[in-house]
PDB file as gemmi writes it, atoms N, CA and C in Angstrom:
CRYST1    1.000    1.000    1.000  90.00  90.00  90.00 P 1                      
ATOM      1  N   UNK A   1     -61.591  -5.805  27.602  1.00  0.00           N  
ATOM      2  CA  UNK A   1     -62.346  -7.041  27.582  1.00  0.00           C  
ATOM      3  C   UNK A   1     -63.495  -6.982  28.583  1.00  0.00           C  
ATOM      4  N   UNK A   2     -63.024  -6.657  29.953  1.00  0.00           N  
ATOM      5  CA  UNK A   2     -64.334  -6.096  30.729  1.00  0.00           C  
ATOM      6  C   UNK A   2     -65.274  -5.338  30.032  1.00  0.00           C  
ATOM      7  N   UNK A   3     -65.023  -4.111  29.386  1.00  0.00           N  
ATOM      8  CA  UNK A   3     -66.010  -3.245  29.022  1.00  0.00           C  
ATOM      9  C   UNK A   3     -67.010  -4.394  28.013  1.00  0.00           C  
ATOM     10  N   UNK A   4     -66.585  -4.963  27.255  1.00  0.00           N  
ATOM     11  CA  UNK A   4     -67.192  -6.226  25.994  1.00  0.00           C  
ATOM     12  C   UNK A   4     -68.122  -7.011  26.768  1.00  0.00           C  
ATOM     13  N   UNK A   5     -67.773  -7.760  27.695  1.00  0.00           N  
ATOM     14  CA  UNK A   5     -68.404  -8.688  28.792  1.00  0.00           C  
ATOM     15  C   UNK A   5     -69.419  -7.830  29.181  1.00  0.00           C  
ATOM     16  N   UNK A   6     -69.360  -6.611  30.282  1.00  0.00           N  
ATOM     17  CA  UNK A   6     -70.375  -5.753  30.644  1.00  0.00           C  
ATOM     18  C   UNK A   6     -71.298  -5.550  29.551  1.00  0.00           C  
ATOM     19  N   UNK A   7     -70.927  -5.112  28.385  1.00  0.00           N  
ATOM     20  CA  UNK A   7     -71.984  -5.090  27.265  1.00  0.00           C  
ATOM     21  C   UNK A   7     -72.688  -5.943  26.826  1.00  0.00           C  
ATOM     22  N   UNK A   8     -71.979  -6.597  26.438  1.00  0.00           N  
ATOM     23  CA  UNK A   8     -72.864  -8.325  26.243  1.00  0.00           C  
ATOM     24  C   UNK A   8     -73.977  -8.285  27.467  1.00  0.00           C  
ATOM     25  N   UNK A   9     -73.545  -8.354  28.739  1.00  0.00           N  
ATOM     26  CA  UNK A   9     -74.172  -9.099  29.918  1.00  0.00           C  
ATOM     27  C   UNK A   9     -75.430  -7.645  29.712  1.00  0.00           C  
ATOM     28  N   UNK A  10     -75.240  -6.981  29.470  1.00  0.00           N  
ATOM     29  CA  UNK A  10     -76.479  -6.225  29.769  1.00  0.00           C  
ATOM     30  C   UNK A  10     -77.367  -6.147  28.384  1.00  0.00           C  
ATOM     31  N   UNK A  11     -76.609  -5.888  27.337  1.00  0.00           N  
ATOM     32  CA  UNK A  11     -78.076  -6.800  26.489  1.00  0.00           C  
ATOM     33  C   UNK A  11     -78.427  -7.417  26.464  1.00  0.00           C  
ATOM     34  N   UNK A  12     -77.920  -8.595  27.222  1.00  0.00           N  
ATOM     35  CA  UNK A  12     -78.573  -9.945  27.453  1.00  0.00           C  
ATOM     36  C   UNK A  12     -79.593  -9.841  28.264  1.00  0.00           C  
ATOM     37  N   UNK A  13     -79.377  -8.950  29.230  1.00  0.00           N  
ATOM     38  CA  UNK A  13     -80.457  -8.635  30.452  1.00  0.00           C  
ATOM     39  C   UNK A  13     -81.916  -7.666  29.703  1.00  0.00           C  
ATOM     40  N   UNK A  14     -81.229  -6.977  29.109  1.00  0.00           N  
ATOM     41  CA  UNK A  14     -82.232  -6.241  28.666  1.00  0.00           C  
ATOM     42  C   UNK A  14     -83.311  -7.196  27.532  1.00  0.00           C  
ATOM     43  N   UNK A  15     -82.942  -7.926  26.707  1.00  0.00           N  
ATOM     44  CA  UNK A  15     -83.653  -8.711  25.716  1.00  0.00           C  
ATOM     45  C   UNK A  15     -83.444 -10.362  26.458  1.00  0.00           C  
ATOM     46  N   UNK A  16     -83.495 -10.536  27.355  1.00  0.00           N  
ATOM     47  CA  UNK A  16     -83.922 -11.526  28.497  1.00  0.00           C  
ATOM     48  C   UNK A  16     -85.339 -12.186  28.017  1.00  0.00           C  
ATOM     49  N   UNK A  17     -86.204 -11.276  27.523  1.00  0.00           N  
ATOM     50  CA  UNK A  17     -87.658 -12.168  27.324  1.00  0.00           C  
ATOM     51  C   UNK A  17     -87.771 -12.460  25.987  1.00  0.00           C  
ATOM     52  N   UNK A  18     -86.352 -12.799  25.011  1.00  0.00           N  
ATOM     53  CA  UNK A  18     -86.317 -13.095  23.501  1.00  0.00           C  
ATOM     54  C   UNK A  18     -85.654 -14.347  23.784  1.00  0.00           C  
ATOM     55  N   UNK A  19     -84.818 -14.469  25.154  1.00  0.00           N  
ATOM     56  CA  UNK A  19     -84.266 -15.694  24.982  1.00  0.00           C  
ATOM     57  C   UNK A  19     -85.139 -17.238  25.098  1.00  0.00           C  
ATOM     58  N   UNK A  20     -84.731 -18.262  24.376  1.00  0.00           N  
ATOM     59  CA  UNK A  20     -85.863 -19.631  24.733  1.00  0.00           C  
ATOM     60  C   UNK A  20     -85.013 -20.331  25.946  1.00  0.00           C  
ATOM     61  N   UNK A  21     -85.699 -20.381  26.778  1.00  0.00           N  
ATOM     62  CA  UNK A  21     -85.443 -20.968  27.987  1.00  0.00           C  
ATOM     63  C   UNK A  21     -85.426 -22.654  28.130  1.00  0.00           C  
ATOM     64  N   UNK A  22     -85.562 -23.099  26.965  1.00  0.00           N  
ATOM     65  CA  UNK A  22     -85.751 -24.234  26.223  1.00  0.00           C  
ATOM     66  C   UNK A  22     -84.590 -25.313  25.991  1.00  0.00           C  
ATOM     67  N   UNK A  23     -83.484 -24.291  25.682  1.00  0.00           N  
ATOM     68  CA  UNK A  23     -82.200 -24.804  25.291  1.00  0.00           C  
ATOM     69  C   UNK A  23     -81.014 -24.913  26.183  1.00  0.00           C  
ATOM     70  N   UNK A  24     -80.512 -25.274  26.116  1.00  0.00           N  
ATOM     71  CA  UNK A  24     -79.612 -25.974  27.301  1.00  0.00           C  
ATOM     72  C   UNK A  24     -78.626 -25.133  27.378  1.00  0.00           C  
ATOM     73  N   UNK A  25     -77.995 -24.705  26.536  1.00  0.00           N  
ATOM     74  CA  UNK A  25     -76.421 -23.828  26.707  1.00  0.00           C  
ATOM     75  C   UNK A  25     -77.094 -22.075  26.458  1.00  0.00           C  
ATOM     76  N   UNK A  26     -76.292 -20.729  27.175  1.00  0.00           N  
ATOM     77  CA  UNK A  26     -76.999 -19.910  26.722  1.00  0.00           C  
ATOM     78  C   UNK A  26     -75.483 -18.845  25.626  1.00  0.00           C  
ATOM     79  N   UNK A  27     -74.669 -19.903  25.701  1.00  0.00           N  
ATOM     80  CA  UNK A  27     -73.592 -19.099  25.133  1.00  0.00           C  
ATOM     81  C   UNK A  27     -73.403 -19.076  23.696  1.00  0.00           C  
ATOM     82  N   UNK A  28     -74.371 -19.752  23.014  1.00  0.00           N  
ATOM     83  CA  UNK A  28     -74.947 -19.594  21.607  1.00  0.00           C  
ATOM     84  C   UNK A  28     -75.160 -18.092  21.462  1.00  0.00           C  
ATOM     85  N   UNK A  29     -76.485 -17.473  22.176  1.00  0.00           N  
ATOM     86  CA  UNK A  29     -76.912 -16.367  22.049  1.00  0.00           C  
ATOM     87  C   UNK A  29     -76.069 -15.603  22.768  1.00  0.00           C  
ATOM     88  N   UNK A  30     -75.360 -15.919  23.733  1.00  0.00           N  
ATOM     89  CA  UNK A  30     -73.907 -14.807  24.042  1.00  0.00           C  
ATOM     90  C   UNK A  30     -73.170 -14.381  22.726  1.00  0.00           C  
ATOM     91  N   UNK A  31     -72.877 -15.442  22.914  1.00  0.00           N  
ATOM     92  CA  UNK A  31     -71.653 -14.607  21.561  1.00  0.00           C  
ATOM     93  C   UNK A  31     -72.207 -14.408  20.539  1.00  0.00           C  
ATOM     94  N   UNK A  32     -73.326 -14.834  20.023  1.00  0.00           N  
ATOM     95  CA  UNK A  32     -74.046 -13.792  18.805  1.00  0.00           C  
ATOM     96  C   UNK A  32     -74.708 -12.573  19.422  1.00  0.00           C  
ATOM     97  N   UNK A  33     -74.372 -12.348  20.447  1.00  0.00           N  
ATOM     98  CA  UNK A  33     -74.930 -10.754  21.155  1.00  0.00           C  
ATOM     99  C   UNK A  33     -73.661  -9.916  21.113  1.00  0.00           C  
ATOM    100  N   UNK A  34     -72.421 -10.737  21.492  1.00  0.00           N  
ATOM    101  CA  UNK A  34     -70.679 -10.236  20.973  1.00  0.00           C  
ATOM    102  C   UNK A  34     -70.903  -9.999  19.856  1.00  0.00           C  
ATOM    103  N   UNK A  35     -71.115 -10.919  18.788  1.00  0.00           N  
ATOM    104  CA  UNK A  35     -70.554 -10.619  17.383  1.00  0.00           C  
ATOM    105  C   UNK A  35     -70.976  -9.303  17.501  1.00  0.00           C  
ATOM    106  N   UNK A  36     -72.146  -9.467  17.311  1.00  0.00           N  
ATOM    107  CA  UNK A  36     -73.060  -7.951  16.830  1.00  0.00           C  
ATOM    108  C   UNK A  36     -72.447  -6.685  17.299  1.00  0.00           C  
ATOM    109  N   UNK A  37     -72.431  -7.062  18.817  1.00  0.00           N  
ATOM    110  CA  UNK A  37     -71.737  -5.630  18.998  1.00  0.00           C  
ATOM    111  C   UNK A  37     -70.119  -5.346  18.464  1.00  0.00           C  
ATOM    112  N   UNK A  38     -69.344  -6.216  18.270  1.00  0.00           N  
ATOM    113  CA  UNK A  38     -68.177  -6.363  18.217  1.00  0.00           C  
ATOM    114  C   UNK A  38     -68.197  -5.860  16.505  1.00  0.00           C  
ATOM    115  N   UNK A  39     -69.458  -6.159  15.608  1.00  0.00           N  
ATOM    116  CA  UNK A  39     -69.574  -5.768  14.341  1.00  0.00           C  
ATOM    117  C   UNK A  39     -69.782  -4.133  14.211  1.00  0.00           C  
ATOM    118  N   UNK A  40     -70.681  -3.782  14.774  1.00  0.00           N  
ATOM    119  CA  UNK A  40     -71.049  -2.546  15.042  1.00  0.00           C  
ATOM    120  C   UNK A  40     -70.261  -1.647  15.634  1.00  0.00           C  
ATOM    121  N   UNK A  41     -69.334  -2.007  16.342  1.00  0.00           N  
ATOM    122  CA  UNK A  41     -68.195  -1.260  16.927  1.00  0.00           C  
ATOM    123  C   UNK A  41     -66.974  -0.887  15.671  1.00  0.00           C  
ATOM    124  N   UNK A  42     -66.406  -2.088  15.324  1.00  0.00           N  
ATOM    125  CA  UNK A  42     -66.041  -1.928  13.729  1.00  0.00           C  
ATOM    126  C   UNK A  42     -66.694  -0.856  12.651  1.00  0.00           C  
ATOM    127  N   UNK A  43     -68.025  -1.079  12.498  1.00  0.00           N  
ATOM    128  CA  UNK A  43     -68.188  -0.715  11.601  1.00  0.00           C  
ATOM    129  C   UNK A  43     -68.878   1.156  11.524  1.00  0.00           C  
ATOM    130  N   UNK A  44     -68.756   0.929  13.313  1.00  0.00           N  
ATOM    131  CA  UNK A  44     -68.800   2.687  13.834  1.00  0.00           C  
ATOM    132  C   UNK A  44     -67.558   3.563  13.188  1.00  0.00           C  
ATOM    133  N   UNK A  45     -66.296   2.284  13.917  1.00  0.00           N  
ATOM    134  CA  UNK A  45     -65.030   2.996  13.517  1.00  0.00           C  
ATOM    135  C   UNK A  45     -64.703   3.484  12.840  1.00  0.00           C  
ATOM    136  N   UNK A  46     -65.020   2.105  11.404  1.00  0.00           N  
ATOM    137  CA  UNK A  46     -64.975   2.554  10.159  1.00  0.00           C  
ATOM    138  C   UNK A  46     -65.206   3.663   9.350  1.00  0.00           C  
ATOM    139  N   UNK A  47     -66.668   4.269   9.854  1.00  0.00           N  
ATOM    140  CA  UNK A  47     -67.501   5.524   9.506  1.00  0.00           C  
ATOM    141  C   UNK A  47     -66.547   6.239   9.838  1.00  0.00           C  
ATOM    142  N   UNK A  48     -65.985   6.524  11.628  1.00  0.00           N  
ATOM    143  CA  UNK A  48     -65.886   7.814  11.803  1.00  0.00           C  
ATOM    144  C   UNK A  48     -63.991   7.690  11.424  1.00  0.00           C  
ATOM    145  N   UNK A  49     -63.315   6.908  10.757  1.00  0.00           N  
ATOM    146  CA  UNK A  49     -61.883   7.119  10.084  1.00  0.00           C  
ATOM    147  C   UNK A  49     -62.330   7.685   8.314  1.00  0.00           C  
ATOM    148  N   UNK A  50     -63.226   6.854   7.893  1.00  0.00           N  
ATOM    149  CA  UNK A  50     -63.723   7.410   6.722  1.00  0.00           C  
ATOM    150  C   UNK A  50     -64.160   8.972   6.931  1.00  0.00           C  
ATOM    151  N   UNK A  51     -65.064   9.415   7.645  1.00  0.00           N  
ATOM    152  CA  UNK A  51     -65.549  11.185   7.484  1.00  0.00           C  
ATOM    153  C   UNK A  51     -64.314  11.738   8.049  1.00  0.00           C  
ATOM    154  N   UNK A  52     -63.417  10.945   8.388  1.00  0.00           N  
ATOM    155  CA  UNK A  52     -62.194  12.261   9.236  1.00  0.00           C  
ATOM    156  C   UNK A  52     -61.426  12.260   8.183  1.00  0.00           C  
ATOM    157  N   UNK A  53     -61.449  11.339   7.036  1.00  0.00           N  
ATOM    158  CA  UNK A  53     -60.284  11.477   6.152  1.00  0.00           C  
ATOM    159  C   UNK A  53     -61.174  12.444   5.364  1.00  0.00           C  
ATOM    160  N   UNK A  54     -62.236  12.809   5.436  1.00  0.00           N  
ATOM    161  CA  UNK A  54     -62.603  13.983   4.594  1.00  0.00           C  
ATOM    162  C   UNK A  54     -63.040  14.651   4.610  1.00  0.00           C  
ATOM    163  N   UNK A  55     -62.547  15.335   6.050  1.00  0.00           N  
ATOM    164  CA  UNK A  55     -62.077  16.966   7.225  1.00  0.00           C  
ATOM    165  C   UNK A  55     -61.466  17.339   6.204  1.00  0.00           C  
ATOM    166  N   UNK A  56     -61.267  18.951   6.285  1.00  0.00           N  
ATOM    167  CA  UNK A  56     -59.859  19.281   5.629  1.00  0.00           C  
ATOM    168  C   UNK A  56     -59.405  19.242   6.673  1.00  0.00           C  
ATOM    169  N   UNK A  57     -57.604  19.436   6.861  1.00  0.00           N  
ATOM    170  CA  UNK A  57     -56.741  19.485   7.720  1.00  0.00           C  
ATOM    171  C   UNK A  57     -57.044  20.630   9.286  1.00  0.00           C  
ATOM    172  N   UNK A  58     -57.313  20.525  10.343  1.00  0.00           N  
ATOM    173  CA  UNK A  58     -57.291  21.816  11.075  1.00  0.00           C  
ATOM    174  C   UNK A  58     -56.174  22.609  10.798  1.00  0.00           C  
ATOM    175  N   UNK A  59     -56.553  23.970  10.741  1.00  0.00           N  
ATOM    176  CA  UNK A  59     -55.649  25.101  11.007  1.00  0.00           C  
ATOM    177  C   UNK A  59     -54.350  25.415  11.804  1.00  0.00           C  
ATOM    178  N   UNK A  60     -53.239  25.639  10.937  1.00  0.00           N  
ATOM    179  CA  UNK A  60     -52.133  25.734  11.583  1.00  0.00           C  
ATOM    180  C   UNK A  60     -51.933  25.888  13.221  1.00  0.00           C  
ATOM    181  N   UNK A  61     -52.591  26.907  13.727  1.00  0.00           N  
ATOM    182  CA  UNK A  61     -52.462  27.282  15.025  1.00  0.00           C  
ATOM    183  C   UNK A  61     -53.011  26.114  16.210  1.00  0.00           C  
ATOM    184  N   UNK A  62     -54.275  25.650  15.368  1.00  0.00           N  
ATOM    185  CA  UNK A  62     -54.719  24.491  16.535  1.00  0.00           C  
ATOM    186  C   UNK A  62     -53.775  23.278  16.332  1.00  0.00           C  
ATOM    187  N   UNK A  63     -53.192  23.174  14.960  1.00  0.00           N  
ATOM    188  CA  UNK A  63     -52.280  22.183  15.076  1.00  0.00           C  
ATOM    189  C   UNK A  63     -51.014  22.317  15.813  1.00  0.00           C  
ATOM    190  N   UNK A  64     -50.753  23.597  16.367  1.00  0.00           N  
ATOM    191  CA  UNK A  64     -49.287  23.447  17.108  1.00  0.00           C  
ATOM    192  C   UNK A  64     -49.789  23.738  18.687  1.00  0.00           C  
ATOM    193  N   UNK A  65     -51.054  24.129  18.903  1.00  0.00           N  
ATOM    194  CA  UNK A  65     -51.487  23.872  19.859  1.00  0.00           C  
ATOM    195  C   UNK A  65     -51.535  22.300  20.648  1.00  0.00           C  
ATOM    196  N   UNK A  66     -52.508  21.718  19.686  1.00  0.00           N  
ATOM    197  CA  UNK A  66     -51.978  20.107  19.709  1.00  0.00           C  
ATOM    198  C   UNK A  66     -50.915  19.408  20.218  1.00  0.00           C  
ATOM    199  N   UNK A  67     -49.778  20.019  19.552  1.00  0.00           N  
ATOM    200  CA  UNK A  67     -48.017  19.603  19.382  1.00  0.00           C  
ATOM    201  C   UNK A  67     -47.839  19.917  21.015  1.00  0.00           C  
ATOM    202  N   UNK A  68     -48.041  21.454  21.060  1.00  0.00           N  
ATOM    203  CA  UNK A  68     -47.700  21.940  22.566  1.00  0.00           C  
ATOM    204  C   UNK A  68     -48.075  20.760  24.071  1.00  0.00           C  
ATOM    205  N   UNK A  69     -49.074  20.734  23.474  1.00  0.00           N  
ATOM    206  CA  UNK A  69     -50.097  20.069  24.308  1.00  0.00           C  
ATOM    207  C   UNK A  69     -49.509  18.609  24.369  1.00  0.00           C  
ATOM    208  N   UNK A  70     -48.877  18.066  23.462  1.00  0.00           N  
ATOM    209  CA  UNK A  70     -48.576  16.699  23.282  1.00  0.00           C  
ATOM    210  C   UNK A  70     -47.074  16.516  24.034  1.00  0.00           C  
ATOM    211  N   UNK A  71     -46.355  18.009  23.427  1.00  0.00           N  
ATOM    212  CA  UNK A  71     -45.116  17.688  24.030  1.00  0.00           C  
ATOM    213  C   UNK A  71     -44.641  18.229  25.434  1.00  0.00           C  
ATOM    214  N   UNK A  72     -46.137  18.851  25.992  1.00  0.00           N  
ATOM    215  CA  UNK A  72     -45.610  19.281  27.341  1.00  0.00           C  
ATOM    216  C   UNK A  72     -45.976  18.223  27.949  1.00  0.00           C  
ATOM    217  N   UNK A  73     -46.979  16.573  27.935  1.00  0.00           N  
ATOM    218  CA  UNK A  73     -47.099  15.496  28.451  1.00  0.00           C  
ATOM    219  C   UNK A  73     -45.484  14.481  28.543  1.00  0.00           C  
ATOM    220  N   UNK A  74     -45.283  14.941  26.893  1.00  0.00           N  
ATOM    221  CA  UNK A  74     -44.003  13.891  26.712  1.00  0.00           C  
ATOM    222  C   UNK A  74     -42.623  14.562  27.523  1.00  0.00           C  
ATOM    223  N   UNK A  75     -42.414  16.058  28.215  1.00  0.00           N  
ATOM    224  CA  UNK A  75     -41.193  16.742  28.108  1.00  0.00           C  
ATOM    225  C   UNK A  75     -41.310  16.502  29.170  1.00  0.00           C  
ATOM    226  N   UNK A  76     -42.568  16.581  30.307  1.00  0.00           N  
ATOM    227  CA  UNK A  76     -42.528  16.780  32.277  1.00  0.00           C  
ATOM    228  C   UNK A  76     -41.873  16.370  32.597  1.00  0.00           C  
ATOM    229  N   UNK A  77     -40.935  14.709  32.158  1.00  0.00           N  
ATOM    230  CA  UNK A  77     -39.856  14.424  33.254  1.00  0.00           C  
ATOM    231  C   UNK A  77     -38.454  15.385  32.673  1.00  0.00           C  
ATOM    232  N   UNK A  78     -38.153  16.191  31.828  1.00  0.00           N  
ATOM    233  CA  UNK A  78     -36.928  16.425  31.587  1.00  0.00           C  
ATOM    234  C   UNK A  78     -36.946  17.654  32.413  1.00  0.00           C  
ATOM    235  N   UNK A  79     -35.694  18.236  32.203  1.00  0.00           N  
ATOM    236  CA  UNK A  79     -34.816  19.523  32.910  1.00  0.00           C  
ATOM    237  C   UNK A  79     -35.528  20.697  32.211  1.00  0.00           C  
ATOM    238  N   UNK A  80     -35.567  21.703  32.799  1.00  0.00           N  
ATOM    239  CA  UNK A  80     -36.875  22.863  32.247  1.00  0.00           C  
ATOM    240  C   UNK A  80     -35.628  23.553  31.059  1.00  0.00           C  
ATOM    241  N   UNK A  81     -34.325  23.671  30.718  1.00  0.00           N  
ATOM    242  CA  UNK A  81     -33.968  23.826  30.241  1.00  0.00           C  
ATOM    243  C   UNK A  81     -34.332  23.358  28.566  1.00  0.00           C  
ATOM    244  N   UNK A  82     -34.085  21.995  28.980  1.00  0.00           N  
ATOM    245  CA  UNK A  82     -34.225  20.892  27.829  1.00  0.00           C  
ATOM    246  C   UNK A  82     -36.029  21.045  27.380  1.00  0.00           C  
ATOM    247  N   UNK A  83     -36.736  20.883  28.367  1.00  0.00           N  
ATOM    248  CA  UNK A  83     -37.954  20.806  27.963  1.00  0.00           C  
ATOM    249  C   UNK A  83     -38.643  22.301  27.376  1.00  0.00           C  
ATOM    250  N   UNK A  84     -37.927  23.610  27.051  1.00  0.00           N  
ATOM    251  CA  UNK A  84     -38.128  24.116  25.968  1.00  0.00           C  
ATOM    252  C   UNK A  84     -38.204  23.998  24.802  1.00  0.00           C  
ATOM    253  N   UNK A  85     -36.905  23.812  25.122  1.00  0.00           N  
ATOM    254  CA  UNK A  85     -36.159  22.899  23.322  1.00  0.00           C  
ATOM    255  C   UNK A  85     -36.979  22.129  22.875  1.00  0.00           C  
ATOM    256  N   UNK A  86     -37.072  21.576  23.779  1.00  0.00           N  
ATOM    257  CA  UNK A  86     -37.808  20.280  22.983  1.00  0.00           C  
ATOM    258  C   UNK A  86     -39.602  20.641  22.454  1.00  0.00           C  
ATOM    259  N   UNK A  87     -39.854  21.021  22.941  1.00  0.00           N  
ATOM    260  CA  UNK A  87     -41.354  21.863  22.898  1.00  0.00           C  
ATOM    261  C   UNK A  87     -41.287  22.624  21.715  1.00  0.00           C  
ATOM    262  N   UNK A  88     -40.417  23.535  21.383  1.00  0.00           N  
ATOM    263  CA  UNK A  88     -39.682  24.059  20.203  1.00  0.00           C  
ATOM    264  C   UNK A  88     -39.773  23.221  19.301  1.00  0.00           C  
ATOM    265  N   UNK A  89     -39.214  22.656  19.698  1.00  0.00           N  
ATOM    266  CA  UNK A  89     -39.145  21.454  17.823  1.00  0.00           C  
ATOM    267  C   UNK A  89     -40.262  20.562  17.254  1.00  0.00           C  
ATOM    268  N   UNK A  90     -41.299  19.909  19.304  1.00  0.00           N  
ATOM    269  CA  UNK A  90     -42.535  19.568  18.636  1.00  0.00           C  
ATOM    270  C   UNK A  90     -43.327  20.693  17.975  1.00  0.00           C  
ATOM    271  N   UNK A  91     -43.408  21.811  18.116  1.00  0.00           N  
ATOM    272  CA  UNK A  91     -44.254  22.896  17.375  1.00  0.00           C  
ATOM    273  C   UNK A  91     -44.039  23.479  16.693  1.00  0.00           C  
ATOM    274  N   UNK A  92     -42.777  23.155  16.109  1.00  0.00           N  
ATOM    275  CA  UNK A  92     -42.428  23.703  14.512  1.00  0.00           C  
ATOM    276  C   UNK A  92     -42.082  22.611  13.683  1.00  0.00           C  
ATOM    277  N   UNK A  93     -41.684  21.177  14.194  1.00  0.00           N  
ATOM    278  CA  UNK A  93     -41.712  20.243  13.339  1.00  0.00           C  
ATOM    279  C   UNK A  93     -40.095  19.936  12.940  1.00  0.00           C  
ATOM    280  N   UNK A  94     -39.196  21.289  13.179  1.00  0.00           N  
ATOM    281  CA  UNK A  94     -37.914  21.109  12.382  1.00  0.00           C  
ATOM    282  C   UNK A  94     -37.149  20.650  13.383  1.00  0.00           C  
ATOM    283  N   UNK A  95     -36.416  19.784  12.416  1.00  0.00           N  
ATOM    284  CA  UNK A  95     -34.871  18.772  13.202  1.00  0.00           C  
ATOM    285  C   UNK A  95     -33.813  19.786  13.449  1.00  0.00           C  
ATOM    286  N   UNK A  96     -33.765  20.682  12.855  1.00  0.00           N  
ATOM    287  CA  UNK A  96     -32.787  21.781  12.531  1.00  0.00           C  
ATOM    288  C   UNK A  96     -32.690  22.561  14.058  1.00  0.00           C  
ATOM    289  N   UNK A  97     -32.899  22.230  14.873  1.00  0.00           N  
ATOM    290  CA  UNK A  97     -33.240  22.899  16.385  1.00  0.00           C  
ATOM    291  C   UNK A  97     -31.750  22.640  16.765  1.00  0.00           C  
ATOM    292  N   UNK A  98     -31.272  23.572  17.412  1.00  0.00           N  
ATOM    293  CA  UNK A  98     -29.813  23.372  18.374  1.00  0.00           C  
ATOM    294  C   UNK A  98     -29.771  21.603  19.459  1.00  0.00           C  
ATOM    295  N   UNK A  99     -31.232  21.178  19.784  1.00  0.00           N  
ATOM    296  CA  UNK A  99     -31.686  20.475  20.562  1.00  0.00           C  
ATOM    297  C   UNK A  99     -31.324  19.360  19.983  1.00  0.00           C  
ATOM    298  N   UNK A 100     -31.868  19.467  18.449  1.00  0.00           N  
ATOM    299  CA  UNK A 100     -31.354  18.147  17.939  1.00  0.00           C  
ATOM    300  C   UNK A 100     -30.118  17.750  17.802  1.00  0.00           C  
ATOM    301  N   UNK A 101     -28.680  18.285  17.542  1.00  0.00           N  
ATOM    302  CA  UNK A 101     -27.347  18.344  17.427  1.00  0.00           C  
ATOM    303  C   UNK A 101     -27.011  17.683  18.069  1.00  0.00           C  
TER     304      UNK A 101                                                      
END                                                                             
């Protein structure tokens, strides 16, 4: 919500000499300086979930790289024993691991 506020407040600053100094409240043109960005942020998203759904898949190896990478964040508090195992099964995917039993 900070980051939103900071944004707002500085396009406001920046297009400062569009506003009419005329009108009494300035939170009209606030939050139509939100919408906009708040639209555009959406509709960034939108784009970049749409072109990722039509990546092909990355390559096996960077995908268990990934896994590695994911499950040596999730394993650090366990026993170095356990946190093989478990590393094991995020990077091959199978339940079938002694770990799981």
């Amino acid at each position: 919500a900070e980051d939103v506020a900071q944004q707002v407040f500085l396009v406001a600053f920046v297009h400062r000499d569009e506003f009419e100094f005329d009108r009494e409240d300035a939170r009209p043109w606030l939050c139509g300086i939100a919408r906009n960005l708040c639209g555009r942020h959406f509709r960034t998203q939108w784009q970049i979930r749409h072109l990722t759904h039509r990546l092909p898949p990355p390559p096996i190896g960077l995908r268990a790289r990934y896994r590695r990478r994911q499950a040596g964040g999730c394993t650090a508090s366990a026993g170095t024993p356990l946190r093989g195992d478990m590393r094991t099964v995020a990077v091959t995917g199978r339940d079938s691991h002694p770990a799981c039993n």
